[in-house]
N, C-alpha and C positions, 0 to 999 in steps of 0.2 A: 338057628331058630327062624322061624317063617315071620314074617308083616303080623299074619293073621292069629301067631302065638303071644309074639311078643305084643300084641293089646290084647289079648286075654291076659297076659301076666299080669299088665299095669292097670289089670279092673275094668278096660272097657269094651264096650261093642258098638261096632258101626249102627247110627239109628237108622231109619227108613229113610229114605231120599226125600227129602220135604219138597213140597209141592211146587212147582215156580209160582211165581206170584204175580206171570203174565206171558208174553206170546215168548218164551223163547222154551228151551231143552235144558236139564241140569247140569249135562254132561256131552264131549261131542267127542269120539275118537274119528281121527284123520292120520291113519297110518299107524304109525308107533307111537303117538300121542293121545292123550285126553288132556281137554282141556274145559275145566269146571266152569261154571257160570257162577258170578258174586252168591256165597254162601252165608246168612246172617246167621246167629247163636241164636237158632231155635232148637228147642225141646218139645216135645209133643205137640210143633203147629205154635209157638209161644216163643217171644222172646226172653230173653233169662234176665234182660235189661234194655233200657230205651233212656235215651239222651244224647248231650253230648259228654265226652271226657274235658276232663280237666280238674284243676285242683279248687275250684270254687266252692263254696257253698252250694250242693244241691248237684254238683256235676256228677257223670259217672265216675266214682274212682279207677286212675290207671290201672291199679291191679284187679278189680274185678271186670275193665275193659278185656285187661290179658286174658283171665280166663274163662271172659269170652270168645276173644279170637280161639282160643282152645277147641271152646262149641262148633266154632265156624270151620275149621279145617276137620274136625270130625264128621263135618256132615257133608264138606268138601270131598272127603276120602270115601263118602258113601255113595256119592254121585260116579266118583271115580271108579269107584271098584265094580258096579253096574256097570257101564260102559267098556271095562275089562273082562270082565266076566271072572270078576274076584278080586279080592285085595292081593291075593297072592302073586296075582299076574301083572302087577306093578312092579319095576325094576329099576325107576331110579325117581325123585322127584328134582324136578327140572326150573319149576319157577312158582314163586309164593307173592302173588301182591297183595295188599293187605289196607282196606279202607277204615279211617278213624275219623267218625263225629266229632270234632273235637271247637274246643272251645275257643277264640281266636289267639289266646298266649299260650295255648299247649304247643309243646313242643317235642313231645314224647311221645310222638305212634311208634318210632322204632321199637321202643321196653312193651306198647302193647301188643304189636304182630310177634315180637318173642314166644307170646304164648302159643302161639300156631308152629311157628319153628320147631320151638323145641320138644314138640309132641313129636311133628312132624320127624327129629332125630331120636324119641324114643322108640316111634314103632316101627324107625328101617335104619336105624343104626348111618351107616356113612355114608348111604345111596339116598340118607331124605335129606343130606346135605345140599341147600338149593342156591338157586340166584333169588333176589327180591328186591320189592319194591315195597315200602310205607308210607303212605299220603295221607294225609287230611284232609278233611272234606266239611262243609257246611253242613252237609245232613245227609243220610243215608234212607233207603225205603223201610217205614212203619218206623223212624226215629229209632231205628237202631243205633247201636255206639259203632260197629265193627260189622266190615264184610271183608271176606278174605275167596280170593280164585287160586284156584291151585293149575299148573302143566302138569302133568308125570308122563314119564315113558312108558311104553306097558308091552309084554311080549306079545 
């Protein structure tokens, strides 16, 4: 089964490649590679959440961080797949890093870039098996919770 069946199975579609939010490209292929520009969880131009994570009062909760990194490699994969000239023509995912607003006692962006991964191993099975990276950060653009870039190899 293709990339592009297996997210139609699991209910989704690549959204439109959201707009950079300044001087750079969403996506760059350099050979056998793409390599995405920080992707936030937006949906139509809109964030699905803004803050930081943590377990406080008022913070973003880690599990709806995760399924925003979800967002963000969704919309990673749609940069990518432009730049390939299809999702199909992705053939291995190669590196996942992944930014988390976080609160200064969280300590859990690992469990929130999960949600990126594990998309990422639903819709290529053992080739979106990747390397990564989970960091922390102060603050992210437009107070997002999560930005995640993606590598993949592409024919």
């Amino acid at each position: 089964m293709s990339a592009a069946e297996r997210l139609a199975e699991i209910g989704l579609t690549l959204p439109p490649v959201p707009r950079p939010a300044g001087v750079y490209v969403p996506a760059l292929r350099h050979g056998n590679l793409v390599y995405t520009s920080g992707q936030l969880p937006l949906v139509d131009g809109n964030l699905t959440a803004t803050g930081k994570v943590g377990d406080s009062a008022g913070a973003v909760d880690p599990a709806d961080a995760n399924v925003a990194a979800r967002t963000c490699v969704l919309n990673a994969l749609a940069a990518a797949a432009e730049a390939a000239g299809g999702l199909d023509n992705i053939e291995r995912v190669v590196k996942v890093t992944g930014f988390v607003a976080s609160e200064p006692s969280f300590t859990g962006q690992p469990g929130v870039i999960n949600g990126a991964s594990q998309l990422l191993g639903e819709i290529f099975g053992a080739v979106g098996a990747h390397a990564r990276s989970a960091v922390g950060v102060a603050v992210l653009p437009m107070d997002a919770p999560v930005e995640v870039e993606i590598v993949v190899a592409v024919r």
